[in-house]
Backbone as numpy.savetxt, mean C-alpha at the origin, in Angstrom:
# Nx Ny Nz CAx CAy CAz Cx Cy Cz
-36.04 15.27 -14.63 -34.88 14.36 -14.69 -34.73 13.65 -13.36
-34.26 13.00 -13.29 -34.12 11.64 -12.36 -33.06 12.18 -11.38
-33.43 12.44 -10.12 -32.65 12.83 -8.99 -31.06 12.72 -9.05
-31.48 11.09 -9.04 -29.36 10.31 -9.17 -29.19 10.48 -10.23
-29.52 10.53 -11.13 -28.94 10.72 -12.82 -28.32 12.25 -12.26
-29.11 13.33 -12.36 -28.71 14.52 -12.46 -27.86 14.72 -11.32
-28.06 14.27 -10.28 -26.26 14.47 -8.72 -25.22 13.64 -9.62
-25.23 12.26 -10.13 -24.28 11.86 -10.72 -23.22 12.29 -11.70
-24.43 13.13 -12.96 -23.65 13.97 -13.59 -22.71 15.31 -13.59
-23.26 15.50 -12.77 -22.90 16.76 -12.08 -21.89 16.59 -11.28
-21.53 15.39 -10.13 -20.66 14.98 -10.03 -19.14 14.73 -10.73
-20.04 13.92 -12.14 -19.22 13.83 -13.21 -18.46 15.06 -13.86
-19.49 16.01 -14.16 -18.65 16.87 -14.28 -17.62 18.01 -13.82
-18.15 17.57 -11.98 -17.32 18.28 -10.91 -15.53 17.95 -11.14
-15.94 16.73 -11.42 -14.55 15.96 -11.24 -13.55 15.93 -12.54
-14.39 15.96 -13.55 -13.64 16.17 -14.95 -12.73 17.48 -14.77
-13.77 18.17 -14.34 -13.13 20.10 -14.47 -11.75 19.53 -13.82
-12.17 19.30 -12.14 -10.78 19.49 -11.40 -9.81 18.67 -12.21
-9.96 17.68 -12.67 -8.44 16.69 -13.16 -8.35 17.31 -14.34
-8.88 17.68 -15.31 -8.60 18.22 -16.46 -7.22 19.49 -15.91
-7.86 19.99 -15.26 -7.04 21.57 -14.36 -6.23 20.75 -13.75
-6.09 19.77 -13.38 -4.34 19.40 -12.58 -4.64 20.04 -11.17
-5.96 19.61 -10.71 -5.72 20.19 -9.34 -6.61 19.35 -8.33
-6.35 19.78 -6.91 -7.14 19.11 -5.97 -7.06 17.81 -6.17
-5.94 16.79 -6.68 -6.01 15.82 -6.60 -5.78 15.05 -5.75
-5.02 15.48 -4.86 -4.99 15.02 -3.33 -6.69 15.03 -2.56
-7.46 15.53 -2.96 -9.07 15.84 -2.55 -9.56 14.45 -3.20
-9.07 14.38 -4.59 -9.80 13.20 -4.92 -9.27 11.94 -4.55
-7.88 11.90 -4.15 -7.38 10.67 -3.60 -7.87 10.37 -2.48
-8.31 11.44 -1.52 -8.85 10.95 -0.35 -10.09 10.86 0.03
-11.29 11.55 -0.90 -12.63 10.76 -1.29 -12.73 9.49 -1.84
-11.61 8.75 -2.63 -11.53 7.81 -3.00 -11.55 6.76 -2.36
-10.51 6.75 -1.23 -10.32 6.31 0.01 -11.15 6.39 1.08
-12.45 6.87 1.27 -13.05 7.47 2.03 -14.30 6.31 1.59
-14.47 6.60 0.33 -15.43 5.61 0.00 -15.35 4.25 -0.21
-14.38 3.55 -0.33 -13.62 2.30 -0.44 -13.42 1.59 0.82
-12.92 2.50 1.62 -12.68 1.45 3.01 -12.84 3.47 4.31
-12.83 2.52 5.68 -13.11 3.32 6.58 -12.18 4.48 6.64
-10.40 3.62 6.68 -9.72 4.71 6.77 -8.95 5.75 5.12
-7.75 6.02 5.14 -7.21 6.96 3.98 -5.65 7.34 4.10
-5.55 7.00 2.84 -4.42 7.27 2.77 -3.70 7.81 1.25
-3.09 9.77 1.60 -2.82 10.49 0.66 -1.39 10.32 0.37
-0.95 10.22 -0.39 0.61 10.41 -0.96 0.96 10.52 -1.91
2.36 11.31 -2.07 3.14 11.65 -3.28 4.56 11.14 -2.56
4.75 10.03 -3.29 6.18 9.51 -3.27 7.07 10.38 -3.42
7.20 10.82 -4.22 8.77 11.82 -4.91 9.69 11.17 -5.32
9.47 10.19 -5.34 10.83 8.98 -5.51 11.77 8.80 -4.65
11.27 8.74 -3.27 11.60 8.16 -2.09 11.04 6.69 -2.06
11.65 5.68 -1.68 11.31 4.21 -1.40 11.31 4.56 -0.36
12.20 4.85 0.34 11.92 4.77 1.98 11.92 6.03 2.42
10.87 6.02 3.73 10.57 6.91 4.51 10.10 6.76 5.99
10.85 7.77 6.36 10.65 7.80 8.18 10.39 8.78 8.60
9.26 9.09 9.72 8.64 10.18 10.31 9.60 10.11 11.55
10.43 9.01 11.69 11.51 9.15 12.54 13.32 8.84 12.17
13.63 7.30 12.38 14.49 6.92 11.65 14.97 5.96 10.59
16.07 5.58 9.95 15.63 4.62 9.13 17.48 4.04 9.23
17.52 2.30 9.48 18.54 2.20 9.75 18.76 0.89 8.91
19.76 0.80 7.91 19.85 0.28 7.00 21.48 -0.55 7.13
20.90 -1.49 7.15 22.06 -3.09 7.47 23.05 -2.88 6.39
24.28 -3.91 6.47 25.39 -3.99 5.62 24.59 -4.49 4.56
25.60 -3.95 2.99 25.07 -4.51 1.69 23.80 -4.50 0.82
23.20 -3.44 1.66 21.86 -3.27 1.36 21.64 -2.12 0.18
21.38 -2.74 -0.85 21.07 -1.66 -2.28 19.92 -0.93 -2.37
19.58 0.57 -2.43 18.32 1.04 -2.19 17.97 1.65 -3.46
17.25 1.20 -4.39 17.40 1.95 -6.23 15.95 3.32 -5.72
16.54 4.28 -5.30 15.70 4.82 -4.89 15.91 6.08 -3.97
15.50 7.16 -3.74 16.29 7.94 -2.21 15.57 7.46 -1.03
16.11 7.89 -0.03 15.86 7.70 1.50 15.62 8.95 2.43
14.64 9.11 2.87 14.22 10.20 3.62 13.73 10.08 5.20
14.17 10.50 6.46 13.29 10.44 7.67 13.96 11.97 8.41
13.25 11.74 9.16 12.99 12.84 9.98 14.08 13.07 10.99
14.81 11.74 11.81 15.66 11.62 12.28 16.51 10.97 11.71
17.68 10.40 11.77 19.28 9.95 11.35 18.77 8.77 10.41
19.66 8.43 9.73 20.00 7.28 8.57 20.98 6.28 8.85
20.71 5.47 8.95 22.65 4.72 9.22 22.45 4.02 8.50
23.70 3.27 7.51 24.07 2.50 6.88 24.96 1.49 7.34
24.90 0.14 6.76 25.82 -0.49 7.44 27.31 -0.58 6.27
27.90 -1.38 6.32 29.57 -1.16 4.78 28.95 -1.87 3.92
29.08 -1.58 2.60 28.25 -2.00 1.70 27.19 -1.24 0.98
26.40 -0.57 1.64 25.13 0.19 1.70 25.28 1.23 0.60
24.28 1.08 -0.13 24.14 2.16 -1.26 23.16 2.56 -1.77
22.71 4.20 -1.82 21.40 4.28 -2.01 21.57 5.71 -3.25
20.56 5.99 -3.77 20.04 7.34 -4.78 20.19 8.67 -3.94
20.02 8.45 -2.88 20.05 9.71 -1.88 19.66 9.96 -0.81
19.91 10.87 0.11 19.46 10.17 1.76 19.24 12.23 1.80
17.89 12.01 2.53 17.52 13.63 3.11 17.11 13.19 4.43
17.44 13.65 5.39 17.17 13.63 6.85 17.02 15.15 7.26
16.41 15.32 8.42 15.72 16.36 8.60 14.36 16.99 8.86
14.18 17.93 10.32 12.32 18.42 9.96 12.03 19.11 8.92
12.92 19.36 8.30 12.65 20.55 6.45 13.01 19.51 5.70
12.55 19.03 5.05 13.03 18.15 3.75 11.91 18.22 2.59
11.94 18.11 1.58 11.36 18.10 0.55 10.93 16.66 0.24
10.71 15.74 0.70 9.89 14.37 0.81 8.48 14.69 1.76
7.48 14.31 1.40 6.35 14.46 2.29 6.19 13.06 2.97
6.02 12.91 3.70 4.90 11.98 4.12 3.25 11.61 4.21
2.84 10.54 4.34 1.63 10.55 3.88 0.62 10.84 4.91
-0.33 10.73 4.82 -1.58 10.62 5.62 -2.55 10.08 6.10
-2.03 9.20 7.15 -2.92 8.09 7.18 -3.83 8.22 8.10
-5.08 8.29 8.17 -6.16 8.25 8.97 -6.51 6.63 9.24
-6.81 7.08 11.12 -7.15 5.85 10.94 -8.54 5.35 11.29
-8.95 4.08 11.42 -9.95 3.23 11.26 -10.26 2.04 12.00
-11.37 1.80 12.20 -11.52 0.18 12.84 -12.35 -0.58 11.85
-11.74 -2.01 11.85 -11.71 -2.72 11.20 -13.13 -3.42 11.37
-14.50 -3.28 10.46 -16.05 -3.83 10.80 -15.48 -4.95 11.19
-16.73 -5.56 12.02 -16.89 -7.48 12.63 -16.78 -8.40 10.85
-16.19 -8.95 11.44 -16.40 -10.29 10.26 -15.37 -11.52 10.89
-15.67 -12.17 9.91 -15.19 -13.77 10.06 -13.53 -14.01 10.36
-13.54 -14.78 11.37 -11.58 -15.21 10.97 -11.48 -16.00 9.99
-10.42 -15.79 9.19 -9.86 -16.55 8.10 -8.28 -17.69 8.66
-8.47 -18.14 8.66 -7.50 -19.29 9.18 -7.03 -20.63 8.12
-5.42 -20.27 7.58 -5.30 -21.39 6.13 -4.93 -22.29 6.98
-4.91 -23.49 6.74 -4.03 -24.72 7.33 -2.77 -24.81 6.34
-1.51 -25.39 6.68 -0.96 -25.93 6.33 -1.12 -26.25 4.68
-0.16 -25.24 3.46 -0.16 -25.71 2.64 -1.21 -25.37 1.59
-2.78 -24.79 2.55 -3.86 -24.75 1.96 -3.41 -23.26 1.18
-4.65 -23.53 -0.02 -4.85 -22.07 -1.00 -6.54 -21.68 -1.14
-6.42 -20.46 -0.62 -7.81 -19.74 -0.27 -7.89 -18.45 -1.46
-8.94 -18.87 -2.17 -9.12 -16.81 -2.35 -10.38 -16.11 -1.37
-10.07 -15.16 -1.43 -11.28 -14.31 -0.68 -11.52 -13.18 -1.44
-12.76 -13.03 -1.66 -13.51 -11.34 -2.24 -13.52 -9.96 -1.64
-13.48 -9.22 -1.91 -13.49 -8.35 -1.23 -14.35 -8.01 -0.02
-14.00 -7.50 1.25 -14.91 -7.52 1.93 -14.08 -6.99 3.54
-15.00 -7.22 4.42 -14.60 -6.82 5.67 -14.15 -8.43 6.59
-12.89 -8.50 7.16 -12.52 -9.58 7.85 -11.95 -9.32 9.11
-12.00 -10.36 10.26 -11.47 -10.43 10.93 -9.75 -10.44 11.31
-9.68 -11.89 12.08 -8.08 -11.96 11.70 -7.62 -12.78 10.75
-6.36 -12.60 10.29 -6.01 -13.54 9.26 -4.91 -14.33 9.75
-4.70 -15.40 10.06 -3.44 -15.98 10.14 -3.30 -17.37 9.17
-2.14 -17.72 8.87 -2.14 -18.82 7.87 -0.99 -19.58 8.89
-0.87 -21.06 8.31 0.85 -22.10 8.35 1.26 -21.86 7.40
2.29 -22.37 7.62 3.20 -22.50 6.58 3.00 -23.06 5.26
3.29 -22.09 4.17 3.43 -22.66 2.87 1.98 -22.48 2.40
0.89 -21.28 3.39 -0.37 -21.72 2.28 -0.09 -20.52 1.47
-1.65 -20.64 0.95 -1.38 -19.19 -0.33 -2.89 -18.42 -0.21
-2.59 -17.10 -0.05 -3.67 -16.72 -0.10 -4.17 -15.55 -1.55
-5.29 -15.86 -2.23 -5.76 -15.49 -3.11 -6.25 -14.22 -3.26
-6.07 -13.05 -3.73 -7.32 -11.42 -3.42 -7.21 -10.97 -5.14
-8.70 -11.12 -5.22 -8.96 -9.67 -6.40 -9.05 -8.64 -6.31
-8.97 -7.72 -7.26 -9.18 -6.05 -7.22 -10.28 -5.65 -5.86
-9.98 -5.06 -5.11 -10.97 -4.75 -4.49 -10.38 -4.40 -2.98
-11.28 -3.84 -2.01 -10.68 -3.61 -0.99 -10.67 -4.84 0.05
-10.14 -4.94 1.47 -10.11 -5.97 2.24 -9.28 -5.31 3.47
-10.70 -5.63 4.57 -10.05 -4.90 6.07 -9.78 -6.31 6.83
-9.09 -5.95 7.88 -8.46 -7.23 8.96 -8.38 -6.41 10.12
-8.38 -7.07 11.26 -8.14 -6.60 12.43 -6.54 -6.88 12.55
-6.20 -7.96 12.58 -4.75 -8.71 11.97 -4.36 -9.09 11.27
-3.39 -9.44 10.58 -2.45 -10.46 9.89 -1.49 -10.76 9.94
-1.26 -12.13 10.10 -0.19 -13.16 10.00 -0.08 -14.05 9.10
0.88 -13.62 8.23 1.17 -14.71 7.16 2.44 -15.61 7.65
2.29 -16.82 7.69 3.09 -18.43 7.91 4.23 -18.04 7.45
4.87 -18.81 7.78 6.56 -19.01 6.82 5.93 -19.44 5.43
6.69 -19.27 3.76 7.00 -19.96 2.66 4.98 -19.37 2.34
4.34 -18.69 3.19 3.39 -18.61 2.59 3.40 -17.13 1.38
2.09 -17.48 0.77 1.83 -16.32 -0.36 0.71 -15.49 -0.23
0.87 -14.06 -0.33 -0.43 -13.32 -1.01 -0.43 -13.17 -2.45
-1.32 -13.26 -3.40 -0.97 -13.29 -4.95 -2.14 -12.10 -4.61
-2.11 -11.48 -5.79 -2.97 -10.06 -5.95 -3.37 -9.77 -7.28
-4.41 -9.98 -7.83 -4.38 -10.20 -8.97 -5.41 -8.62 -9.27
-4.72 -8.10 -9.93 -4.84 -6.48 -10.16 -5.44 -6.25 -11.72
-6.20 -7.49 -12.29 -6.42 -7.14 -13.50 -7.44 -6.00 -13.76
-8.20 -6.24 -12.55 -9.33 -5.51 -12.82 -9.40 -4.08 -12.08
-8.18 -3.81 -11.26 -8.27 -2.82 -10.34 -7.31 -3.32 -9.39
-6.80 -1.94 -8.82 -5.65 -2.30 -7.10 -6.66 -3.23 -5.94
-5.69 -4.00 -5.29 -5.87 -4.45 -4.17 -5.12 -3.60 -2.89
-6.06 -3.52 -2.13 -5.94 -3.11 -0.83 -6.43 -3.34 0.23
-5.18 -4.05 0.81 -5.25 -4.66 2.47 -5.09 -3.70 3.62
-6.26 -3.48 4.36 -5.92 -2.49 5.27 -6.28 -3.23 6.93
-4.97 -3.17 7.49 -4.59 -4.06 9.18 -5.25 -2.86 10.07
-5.93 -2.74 10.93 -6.45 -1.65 12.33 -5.05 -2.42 12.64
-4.53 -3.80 13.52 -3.86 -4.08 14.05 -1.91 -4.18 13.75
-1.42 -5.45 14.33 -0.61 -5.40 13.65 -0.64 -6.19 12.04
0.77 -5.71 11.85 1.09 -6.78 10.17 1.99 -7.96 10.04
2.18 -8.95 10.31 3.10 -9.96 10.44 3.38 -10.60 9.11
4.45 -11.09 8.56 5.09 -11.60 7.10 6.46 -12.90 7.60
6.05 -14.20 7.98 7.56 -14.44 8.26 8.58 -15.15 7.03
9.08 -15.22 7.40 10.23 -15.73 6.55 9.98 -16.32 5.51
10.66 -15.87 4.29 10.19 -16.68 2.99 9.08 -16.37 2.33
8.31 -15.55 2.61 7.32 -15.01 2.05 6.85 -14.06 0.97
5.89 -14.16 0.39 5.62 -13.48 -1.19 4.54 -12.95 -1.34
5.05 -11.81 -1.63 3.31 -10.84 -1.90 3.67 -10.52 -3.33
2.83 -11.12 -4.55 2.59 -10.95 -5.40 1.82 -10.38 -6.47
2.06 -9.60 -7.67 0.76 -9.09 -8.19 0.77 -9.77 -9.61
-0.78 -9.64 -10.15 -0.56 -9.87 -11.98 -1.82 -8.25 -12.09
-1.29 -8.47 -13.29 -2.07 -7.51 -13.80 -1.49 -6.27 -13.95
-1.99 -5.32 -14.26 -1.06 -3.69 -14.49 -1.36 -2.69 -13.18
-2.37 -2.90 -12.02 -2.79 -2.75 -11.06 -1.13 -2.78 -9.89
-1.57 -1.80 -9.22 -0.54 -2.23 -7.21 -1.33 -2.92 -6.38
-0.61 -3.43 -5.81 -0.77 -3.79 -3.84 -0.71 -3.30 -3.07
-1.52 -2.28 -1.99 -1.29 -1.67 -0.87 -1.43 -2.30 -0.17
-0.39 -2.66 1.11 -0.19 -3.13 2.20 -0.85 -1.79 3.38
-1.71 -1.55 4.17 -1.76 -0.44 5.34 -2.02 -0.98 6.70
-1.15 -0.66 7.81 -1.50 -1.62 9.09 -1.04 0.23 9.87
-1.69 0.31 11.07 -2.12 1.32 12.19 -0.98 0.54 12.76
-0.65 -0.88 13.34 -0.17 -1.10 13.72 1.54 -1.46 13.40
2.18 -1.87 14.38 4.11 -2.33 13.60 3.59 -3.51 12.21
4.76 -3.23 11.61 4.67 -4.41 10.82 6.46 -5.15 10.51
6.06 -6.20 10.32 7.13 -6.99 10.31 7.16 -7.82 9.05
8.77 -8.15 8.14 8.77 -9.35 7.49 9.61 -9.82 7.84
9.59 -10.98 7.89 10.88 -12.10 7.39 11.91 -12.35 6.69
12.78 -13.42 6.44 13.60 -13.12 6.03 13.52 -13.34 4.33
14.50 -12.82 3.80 14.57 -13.51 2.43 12.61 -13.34 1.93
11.96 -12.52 2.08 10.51 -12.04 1.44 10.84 -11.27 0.36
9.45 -11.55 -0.02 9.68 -11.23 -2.25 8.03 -10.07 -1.97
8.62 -9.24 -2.16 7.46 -8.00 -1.76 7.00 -7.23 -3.35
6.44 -7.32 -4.01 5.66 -5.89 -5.25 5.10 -5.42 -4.36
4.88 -4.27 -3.74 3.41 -4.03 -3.32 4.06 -2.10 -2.12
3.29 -1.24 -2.07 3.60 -0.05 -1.24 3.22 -0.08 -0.19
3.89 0.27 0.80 3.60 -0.27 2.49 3.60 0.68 3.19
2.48 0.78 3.89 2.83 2.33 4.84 1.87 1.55 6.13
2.72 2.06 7.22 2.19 1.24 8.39 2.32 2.62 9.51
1.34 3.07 10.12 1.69 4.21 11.04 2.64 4.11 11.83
3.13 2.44 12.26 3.88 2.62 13.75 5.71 1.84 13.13
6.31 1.19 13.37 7.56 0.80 12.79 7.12 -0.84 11.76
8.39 -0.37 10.67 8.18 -1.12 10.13 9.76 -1.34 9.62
10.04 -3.17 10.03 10.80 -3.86 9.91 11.40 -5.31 8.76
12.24 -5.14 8.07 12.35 -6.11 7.46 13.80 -6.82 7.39
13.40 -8.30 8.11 14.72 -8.97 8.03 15.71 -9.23 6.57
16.84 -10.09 6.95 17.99 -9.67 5.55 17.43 -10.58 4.70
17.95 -10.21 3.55 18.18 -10.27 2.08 16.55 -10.33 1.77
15.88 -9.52 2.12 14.43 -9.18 1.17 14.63 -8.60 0.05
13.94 -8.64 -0.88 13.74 -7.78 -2.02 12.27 -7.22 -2.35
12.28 -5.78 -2.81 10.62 -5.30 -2.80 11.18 -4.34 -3.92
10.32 -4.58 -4.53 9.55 -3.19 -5.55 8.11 -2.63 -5.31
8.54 -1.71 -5.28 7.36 -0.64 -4.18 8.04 0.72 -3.75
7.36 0.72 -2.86 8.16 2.36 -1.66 7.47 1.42 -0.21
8.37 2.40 0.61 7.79 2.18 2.04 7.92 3.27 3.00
6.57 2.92 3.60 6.70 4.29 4.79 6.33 3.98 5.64
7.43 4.50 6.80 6.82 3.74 7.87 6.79 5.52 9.35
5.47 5.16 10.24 5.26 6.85 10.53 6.18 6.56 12.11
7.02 5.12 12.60 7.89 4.90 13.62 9.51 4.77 13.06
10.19 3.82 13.60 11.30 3.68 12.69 11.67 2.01 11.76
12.16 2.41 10.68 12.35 1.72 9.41 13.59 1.03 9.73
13.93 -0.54 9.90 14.33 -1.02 9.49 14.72 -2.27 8.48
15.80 -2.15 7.99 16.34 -2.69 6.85 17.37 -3.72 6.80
17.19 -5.30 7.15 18.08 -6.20 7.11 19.40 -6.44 5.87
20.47 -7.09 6.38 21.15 -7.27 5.44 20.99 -7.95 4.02
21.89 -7.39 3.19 21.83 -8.27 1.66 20.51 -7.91 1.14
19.51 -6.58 1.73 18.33 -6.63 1.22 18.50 -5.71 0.14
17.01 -5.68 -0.70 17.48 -4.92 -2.14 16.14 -4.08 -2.28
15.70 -3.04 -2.09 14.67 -2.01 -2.52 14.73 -1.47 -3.63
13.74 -1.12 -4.86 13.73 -0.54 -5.92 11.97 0.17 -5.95
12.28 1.54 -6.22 11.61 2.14 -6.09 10.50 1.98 -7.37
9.35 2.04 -7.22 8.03 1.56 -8.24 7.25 2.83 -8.27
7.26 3.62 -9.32 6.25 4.95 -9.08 4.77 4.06 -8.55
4.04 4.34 -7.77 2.55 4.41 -7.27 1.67 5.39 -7.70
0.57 4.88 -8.23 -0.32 6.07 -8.75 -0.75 6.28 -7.08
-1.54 7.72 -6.77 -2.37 8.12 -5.31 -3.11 7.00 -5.16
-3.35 6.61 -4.24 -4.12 5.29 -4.11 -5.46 6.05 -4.49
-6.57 5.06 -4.58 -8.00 4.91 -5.26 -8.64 6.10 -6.04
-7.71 6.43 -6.46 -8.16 7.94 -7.63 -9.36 7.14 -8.44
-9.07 5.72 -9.42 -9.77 5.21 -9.88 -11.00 4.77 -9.49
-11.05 4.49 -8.00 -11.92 4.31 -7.81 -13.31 4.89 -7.17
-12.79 5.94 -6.92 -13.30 7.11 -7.17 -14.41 7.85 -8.52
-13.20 7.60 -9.17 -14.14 7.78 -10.66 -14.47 7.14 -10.87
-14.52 5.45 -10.74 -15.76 4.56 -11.24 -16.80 4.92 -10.62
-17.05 5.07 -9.20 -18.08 5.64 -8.49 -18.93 6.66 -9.29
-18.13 7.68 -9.79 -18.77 8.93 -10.24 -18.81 8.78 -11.96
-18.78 6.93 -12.58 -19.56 7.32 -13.36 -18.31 7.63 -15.10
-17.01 8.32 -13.89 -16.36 8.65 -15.69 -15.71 7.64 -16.13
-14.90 6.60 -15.10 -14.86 5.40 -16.07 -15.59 4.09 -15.96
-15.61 2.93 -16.95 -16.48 2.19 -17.34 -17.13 1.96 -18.21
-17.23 3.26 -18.91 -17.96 3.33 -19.98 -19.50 3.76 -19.88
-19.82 3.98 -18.72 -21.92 4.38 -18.83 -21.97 5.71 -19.18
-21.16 6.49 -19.26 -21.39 7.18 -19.61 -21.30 7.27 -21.25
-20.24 6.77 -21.56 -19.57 6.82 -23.04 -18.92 8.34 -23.51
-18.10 8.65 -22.01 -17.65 9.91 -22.24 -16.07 9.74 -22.18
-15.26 10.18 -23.10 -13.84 10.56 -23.24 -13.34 11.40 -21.97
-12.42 10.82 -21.05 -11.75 11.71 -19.98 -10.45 11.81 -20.68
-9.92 13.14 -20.50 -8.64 13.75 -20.72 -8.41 13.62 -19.50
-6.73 13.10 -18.81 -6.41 13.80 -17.85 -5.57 14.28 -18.30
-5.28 15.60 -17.78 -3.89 16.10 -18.41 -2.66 16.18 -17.00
């Protein structure tokens, strides 16, 4: 029998056992990740939107459909209303795991003014756009050293075929007016090592976890979660609603190994 045929299957059936059994799936989320891009990242939400490995400080009027968890204090401003707030080094919210990574050599991407780009998956430099362009991504992964998205500009994410995932070594920049969008039944992972920032009034789908602080000016709205491993803030009039996230690249994982796609023509149960 054929070397890779027989490691593949065997593979295949390494991996059936464990998910069938409900286990080690945190193992497979982060082989998934491992093979997809340099760095990784494990999590179980709990139905926390927000999270802080430190603090998380939340402006007047700000609606959170979701609980709130950090490590150090919470503040609210009048107005402020959330599902539930756990603070504390004992809490029953985890945080995730982000390993990190450097971002391979590749090309700068630079929109002008207005312009609309897609890009494939792949390894990039920096990204910065002007105002009002739009930038295009399919299923697939995509590293940056930076990014800066323009005022009024867009990321669209088109998830038909699989999640998109943007992963920053540097910082993350979003200014004002800005839209990260998805189609498809697929998420958006946002991951930056470095701070990240949005703007004001930004239209976010997408789960964000940035190792160092992560900031968003007033009246944003996101469906997602966010984690940030510095401190979280939260502008006024803004509105969070919590989006279950599957573990990032479980799937892709198993396309690798074969169980989905169809080459095999084998039925996976997960239970």
């Amino acid at each position: 029998m054929d070397m890779k045929l027989s490691s593949a299957k065997s593979m295949n059936s390494t991996l059936t056992r464990k998910i069938s059994n409900g286990t080690l799936l945190a193992l497979v989320s982060a082989a998934a990740f491992t093979l997809t891009a340099q760095g990784s990242v494990i999590d179980t939400p709990k139905g926390f939107v927000l999270r802080s490995n430190v603090g998380i400080a939340l402006a007047g009027n700000v609606h959170v459909g979701g609980k709130v968890g950090a490590v150090g204090q919470v503040t609210t401003g009048s107005g402020t209303s959330t599902d539930g707030v756990e603070t504390g080094a004992v809490h029953t919210w985890t945080s995730p795991v982000i390993t990190s990574w450097t971002a391979p050599a590749g090309v700068n991407v630079d929109l002008d003014k207005s312009e609309v780009r897609s890009l494939t998956a792949g390894s990039y430099d920096k990204f910065t756009s002007k105002i009002s362009s739009t930038l295009n991504l399919g299923s697939g992964v995509y590293t940056f050293s930076k990014f800066d998205l323009g005022a009024s500009g867009k990321v669209v994410a088109d998830t038909s075929a699989g999640d998109v995932y943007v992963y920053v070594s540097g910082a993350f920049a979003a200014d004002g007016q800005t839209k990260f969008q998805t189609t498809g039944a697929g998420k958006l992972f946002l991951v930056a090592l470095g701070n990240m920032t949005f703007g004001n009034q930004a239209e976010i789908n997408a789960a964000i976890y940035g190792s160092g602080g992560v900031s968003f000016a007033g009246n944003t709205n996101l469906t997602g979660l966010v984690y940030a491993g510095g401190n979280l803030i939260v502008g006024s009039g803004s509105n969070f609603t919590f989006s279950n996230v599957p573990a990032p690249g479980v799937s892709a994982l198993l396309a690798v190994a074969g169980i989905i796609g169809g080459r095999r023509r084998r039925r996976l149960d997960v239970l």
